[in-house]
C-alpha positions as CSV (number, residue, x, y, z in Angstrom):
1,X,-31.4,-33.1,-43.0
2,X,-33.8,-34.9,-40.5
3,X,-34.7,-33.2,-37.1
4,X,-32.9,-35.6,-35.3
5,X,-30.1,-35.1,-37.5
6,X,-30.9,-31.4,-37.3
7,X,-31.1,-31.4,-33.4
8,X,-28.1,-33.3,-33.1
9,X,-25.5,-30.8,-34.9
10,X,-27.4,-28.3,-32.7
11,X,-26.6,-29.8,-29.8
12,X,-23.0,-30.6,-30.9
13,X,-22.2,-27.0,-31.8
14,X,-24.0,-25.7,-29.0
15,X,-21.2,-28.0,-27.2
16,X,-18.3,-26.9,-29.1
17,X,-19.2,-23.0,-28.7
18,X,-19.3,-23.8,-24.3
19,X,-16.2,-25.6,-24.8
20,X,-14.3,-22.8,-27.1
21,X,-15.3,-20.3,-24.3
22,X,-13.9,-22.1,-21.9
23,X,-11.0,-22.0,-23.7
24,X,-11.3,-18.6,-24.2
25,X,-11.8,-17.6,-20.8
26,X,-8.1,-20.0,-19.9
27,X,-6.0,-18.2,-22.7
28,X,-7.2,-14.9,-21.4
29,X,-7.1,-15.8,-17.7
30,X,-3.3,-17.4,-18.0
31,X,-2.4,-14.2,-20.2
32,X,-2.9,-12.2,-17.2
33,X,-2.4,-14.3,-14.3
34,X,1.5,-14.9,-16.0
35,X,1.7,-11.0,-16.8
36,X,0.9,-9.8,-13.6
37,X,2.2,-13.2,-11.6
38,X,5.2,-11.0,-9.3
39,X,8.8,-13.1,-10.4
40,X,9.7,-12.3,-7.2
41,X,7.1,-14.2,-5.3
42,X,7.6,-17.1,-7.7
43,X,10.9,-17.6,-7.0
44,X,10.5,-17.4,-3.5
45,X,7.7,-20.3,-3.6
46,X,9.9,-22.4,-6.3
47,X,12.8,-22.0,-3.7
48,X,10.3,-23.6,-1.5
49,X,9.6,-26.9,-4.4
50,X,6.8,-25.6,-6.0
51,X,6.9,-27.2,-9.7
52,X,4.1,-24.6,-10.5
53,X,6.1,-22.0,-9.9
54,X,9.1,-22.8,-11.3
55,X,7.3,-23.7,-14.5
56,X,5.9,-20.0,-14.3
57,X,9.3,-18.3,-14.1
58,X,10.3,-20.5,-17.0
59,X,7.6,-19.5,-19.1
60,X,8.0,-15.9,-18.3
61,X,11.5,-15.6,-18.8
62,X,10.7,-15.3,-22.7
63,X,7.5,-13.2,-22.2
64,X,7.3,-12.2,-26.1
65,X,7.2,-15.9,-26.9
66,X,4.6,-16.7,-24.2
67,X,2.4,-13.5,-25.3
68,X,2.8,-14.6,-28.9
69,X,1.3,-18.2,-27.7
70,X,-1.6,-17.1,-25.9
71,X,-3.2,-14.5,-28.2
72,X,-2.8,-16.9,-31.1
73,X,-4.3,-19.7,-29.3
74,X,-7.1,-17.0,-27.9
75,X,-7.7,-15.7,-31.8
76,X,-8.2,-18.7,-32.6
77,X,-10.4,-20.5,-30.2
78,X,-12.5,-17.1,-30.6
79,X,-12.9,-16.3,-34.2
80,X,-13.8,-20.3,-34.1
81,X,-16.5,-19.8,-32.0
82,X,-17.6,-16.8,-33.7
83,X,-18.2,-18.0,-36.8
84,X,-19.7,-21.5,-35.1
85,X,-22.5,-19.2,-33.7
86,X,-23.0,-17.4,-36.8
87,X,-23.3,-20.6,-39.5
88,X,-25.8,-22.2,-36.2
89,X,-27.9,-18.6,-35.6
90,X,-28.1,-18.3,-40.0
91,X,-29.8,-21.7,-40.1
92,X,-32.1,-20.9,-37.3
93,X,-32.9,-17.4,-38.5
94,X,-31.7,-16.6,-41.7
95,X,-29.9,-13.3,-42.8
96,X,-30.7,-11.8,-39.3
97,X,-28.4,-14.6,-37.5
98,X,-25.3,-12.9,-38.1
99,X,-26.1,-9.6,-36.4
100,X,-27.9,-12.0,-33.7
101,X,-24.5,-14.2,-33.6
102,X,-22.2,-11.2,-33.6
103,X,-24.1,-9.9,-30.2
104,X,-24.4,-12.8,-28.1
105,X,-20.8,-14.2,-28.9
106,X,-19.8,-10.4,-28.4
107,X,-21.7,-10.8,-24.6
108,X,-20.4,-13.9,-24.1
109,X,-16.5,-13.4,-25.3
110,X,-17.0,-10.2,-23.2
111,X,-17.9,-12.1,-19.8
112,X,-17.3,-15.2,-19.7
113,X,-13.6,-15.1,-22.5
114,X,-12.4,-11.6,-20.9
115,X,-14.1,-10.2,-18.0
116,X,-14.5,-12.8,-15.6
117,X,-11.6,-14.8,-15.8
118,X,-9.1,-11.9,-16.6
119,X,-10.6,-10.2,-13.0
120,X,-10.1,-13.9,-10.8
121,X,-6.2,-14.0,-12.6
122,X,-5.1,-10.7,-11.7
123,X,-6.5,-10.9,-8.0
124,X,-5.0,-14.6,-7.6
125,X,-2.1,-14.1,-10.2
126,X,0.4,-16.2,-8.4
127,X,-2.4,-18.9,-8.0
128,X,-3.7,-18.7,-10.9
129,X,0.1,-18.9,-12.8
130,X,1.3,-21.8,-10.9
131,X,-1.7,-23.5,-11.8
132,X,-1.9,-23.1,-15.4
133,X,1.9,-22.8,-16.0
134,X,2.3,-26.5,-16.5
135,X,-0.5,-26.2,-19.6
136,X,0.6,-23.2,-21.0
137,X,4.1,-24.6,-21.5
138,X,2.7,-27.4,-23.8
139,X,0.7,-24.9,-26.1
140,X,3.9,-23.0,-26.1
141,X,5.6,-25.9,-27.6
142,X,2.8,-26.7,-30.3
143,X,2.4,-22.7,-31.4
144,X,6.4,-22.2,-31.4
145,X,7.0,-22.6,-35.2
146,X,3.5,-20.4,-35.5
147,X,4.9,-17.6,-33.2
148,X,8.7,-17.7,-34.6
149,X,7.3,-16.8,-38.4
150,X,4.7,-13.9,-36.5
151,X,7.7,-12.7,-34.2
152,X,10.2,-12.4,-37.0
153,X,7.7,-10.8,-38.9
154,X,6.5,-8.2,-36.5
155,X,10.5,-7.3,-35.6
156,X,10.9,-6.6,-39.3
157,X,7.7,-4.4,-39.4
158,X,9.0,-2.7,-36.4
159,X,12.7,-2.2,-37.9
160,X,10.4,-0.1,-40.7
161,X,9.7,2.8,-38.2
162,X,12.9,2.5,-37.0
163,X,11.9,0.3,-33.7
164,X,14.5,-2.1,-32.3
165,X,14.1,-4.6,-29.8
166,X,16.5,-4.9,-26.9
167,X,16.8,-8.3,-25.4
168,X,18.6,-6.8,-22.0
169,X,15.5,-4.5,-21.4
170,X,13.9,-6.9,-19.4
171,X,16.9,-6.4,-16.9
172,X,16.5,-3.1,-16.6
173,X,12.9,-3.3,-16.7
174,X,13.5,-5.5,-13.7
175,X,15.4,-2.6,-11.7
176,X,13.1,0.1,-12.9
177,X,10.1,-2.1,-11.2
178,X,11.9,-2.9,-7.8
179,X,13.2,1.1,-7.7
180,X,9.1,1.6,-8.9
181,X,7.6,-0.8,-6.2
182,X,10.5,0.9,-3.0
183,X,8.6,4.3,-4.0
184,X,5.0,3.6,-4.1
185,X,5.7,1.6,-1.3
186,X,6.9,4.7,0.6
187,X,4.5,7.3,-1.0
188,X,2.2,5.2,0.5
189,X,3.1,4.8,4.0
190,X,4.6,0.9,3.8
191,X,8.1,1.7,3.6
192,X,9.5,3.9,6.0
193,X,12.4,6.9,4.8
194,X,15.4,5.4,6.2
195,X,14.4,1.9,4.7
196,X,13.8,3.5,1.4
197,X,17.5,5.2,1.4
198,X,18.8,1.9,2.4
199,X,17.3,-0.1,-0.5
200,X,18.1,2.9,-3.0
201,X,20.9,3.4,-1.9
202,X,22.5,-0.4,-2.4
203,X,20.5,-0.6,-6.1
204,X,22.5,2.3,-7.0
205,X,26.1,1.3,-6.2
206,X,26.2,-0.3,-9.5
207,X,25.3,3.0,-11.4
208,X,27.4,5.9,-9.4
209,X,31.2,6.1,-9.6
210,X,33.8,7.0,-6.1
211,X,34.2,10.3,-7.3
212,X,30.6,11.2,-6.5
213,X,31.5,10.6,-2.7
214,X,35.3,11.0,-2.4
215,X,36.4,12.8,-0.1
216,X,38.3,16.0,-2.3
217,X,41.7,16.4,-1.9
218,X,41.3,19.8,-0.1
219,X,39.9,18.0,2.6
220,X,42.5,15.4,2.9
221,X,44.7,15.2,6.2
222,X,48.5,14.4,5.3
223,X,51.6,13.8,7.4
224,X,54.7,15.3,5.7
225,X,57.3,12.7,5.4
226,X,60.2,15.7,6.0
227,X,58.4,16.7,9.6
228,X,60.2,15.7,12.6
229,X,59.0,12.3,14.1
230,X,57.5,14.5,17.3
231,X,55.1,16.4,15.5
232,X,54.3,13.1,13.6
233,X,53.4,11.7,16.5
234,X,51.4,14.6,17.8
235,X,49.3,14.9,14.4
236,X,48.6,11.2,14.2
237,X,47.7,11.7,17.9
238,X,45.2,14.1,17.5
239,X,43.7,12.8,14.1
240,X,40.3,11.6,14.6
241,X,41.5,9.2,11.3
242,X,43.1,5.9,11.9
243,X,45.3,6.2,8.5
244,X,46.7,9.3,7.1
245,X,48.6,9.6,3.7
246,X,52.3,10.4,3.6
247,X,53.9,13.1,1.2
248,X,57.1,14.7,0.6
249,X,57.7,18.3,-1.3
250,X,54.1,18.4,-2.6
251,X,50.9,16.8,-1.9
252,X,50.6,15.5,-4.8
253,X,53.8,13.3,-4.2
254,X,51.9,10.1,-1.8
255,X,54.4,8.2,-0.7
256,X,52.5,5.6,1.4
257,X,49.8,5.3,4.0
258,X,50.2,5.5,7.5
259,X,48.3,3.3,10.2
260,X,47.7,4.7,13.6
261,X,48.5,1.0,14.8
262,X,51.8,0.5,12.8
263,X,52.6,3.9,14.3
264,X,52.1,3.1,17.9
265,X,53.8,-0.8,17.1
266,X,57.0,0.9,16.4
267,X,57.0,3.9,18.9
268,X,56.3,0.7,21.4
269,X,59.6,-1.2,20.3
270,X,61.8,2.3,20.2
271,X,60.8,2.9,23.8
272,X,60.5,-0.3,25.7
273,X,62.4,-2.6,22.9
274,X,65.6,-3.8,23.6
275,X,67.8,-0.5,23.0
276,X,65.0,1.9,24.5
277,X,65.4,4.8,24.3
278,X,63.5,7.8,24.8
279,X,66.1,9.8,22.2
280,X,65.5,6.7,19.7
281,X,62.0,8.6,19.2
282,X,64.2,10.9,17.0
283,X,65.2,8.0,14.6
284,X,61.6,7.1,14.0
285,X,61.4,6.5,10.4
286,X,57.2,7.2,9.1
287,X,57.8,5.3,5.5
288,X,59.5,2.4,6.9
289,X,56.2,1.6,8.6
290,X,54.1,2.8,5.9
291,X,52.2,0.8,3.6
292,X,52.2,1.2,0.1
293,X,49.4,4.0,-1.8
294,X,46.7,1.5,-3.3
295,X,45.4,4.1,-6.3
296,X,42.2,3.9,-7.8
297,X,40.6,5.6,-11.3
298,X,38.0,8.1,-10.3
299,X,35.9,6.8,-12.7
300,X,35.9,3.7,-10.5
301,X,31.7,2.3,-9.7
302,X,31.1,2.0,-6.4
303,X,29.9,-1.6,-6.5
304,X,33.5,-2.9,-7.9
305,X,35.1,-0.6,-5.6
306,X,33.5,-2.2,-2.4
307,X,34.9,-6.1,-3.7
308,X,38.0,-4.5,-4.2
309,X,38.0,-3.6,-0.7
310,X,36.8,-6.9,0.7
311,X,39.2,-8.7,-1.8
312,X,42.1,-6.7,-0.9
313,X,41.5,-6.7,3.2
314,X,42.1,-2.9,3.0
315,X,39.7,-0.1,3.5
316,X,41.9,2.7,2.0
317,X,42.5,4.0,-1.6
318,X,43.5,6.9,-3.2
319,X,41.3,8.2,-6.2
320,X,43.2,9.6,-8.9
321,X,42.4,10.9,-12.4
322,X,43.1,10.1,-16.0
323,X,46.3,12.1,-15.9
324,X,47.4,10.7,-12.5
325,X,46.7,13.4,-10.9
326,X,45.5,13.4,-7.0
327,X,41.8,13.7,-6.7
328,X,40.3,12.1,-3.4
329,X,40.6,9.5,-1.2
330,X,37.5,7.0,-0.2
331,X,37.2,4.1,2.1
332,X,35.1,1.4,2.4
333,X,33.1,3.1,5.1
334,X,31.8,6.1,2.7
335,X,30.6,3.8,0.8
336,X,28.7,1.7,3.1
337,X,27.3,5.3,4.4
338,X,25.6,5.5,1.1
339,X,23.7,2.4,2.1
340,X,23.4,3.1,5.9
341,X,23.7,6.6,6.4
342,X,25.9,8.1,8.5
343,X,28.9,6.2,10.7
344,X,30.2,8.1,13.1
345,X,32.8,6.9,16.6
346,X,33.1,8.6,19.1
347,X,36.8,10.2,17.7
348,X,35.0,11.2,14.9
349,X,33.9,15.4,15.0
350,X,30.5,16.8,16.2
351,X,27.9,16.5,13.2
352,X,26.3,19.6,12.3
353,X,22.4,19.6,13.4
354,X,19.8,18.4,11.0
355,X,18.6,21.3,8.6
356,X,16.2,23.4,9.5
357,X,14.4,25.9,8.0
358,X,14.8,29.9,9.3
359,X,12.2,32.4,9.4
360,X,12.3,33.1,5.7
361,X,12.2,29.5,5.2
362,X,16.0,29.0,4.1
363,X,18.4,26.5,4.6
364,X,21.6,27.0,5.3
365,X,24.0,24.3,4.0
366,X,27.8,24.0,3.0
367,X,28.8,24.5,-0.5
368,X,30.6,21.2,-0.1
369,X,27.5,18.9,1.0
370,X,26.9,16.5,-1.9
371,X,23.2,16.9,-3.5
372,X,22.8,13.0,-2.5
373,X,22.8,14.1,0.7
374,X,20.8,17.3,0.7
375,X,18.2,15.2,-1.5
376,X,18.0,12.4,1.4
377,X,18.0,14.7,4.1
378,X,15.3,16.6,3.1
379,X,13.5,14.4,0.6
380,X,14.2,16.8,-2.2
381,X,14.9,15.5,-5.7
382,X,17.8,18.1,-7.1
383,X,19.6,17.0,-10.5
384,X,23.1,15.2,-9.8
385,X,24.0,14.0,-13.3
386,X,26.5,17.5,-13.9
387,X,28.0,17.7,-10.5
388,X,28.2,16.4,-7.0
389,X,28.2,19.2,-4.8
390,X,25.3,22.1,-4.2
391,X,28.4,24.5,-4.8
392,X,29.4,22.6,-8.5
393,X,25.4,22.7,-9.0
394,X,25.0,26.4,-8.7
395,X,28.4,27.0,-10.8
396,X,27.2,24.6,-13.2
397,X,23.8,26.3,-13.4
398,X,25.2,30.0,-13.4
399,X,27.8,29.0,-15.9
400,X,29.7,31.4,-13.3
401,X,31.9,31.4,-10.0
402,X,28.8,33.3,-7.9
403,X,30.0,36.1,-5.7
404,X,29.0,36.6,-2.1
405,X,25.2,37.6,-2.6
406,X,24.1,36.7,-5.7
407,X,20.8,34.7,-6.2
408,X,19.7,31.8,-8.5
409,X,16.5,30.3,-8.9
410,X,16.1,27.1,-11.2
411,X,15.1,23.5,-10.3
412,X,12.4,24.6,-8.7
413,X,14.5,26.1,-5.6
414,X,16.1,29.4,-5.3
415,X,19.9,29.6,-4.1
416,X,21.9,32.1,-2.5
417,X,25.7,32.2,-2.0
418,X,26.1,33.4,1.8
419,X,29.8,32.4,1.8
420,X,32.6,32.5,-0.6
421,X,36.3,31.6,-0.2
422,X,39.0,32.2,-3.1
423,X,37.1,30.3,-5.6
424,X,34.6,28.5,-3.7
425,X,31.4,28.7,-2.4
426,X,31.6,28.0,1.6
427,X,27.9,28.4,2.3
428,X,24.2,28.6,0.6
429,X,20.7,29.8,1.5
430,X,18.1,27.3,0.0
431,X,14.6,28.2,-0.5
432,X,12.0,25.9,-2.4
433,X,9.9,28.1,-4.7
């Protein structure tokens, strides 16, 4: 070969190594910029008619396939220029030109293929996806066939050890990162408490069930459909609820639902309707006026529960068990309370005082507070999967019905029952350890 030939393929590979890099230094830049690219703010800026970003979300939305794409396309363009530099370095230099070649490429993959770009894509990731989106869905397109063979074959490989992939985890991977980022973003000082509860607090309407916030049945206020229509009227009266359930013989037996409203509708037309009466009071009839029980499973998620309630225009149900048995009642207020915190009017009673420690460094709570509560109130993180109440955690814990006095410690917290009534436990002393 002539030097002119000789200088020529020099130059010409010298070219094609520059050009490979660059190449290089795209794959490994889009990889990241599209990985670390936030969905979120894509979306918002495709919303806004960006074709960049709406290309990005479509390439995204199969992120095994994209992966798949760019590391072939970034083996390739790399082993290429590998062994370029090697056959140019051995004519040069003889035997020595592969170590020589396998250093400088390993420098310059390092830098220029790596380094560099991957540090410019992941501090201008939306940029830098919009931008190369459009590109990246065309070498998509060429490598499919390539990365259908290499993705069947790595699934079976993984099916081997016993390794399955789930096409839904993405989803939750999804809710995991937006619970993920509400945290950080509070542990850090950029998202205030009561915002943070808000946000948890509507994510997880989907994943808890009414009977985690019901009100029990112990609790419940009922008008007995036998009393006379005076003492009714007094109890409605002096209810701080606007609708009260109706039984007759046992409490268990809900014959409908009372509204304060309908109540005061039909003591109106039995006193100032055309055959008033003050004595007609005695003929007032509760279930003529009362609506009809809407029941609920207890098993019911909150999230369904709360269209229900919008779809149904009423704010009242009854929560029942799988044997039909009377376990709550919720409305659609306690369950917007999970997102806003606490509603309370000015018929509703006096709230106990926020919890504060004593001189020991004990709370003192009701047995009967929910652990949701406790946990958002003082920014504690006790277990809720095996019951909803600090009482139902320490029985569940003890495996017992504690007696006045005794202690438990587990959780990292130590609990003792102050209070005890039949079978329940009224009041707790809470310590963290």
């Amino acid at each position: 070969m002539d030097t002119a030939a000789l200088d020529t393929a020099f130059w010409l590979t010298i070219l094609a190594i520059l050009g490979l890099l660059l190449m290089s230094a795209f794959f490994s830049g889009s990889e990241t910029a599209l990985t670390a690219a936030s969905r979120g703010k894509l979306k918002a800026q495709a919303d806004k008619g960006s074709s960049g970003a709406e290309a990005a979300l479509a390439v995204t939305d199969d992120s095994e396939r994209m992966i798949g794409a760019l590391l072939l396309g970034n083996n390739i363009v790399n082993i290429t220029s590998a062994s370029l530099a090697t056959a140019l370095l051995t004519r040069l230099f003889g035997d020595g030109g592969v170590a020589l070649a396998t250093l400088v490429m390993t420098l310059l993959v390092l830098i220029f293929g790596e380094v560099l770009p991957k540090t410019y894509a992941i501090t201008n990731a939306e940029t830098a996806a919009t931008r190369v989106a459009p590109v990246i869905r065309v070498v998509i397109l060429v490598f499919s066939p390539v990365v259908s063979i290499v993705r069947a074959l790595v699934r079976g490989l993984l099916r081997l050890f016993g390794v399955r992939a789930d096409p839904d985890s993405h989803i939750l991977a999804l809710r995991e990162e937006i619970v993920g980022a509400i945290a950080l973003g509070h542990s850090s000082g950029a998202v205030e408490k009561e915002d943070r509860d808000r946000l948890l607090g509507a994510l997880d309407l989907a994943e808890r069930t009414v009977d985690e916030i019901m009100r029990h049945r112990s609790q419940i206020e009922m008008i007995d459909a036998d009393a006379p229509p005076s003492a009714i009227l007094t109890q409605a009266l002096s209810s701080p609820h606007t609708r009260l359930p109706i039984f007759r013989d046992s409490p268990e037996n809900i014959l409908g639902v009372i509204h304060a409203k309908d109540l005061l509708r039909e003591v109106d037309r039995l006193v100032r309707g055309p055959d008033a009466d003050l004595a007609a009071l005695d003929r007032l009839d509760i279930l003529k006026i009362a609506m009809k029980p809407y029941f609920i499973p207890d098993t019911t998620t909150l999230d369904e529960q709360m269209r229900e309630f919008l779809k149904r225009r009423t704010h009242f149900a009854l929560v029942v068990d799988e044997y039909g048995a009377l376990q709550g009642l919720i409305t659609l207020e306690d369950i917007l309370e999970e997102i806003v915190g606490e509603i309370t009017d000015e018929f509703d009673p006096a709230q106990a005082k926020a919890l504060k420690p004593d001189e020991t460094g004990n709370y003192v709570v009701e047995g009967s507070m929910t652990i949701r509560d406790l946990n958002r109130a003082m920014d504690w993180s006790l277990p809720d999967d095996e019951a909803n109440t600090i009482a139902g955690l320490v029985i569940h814990e003890a495996q017992m019905i504690p007696a006045e006095g005794q202690a438990f410690s587990f959780h990292g917290f130590r609990f003792e029952v102050t209070g005890r009534r039949e079978n329940r436990i009224t009041k707790l002393k809470i310590r963290p350890l």
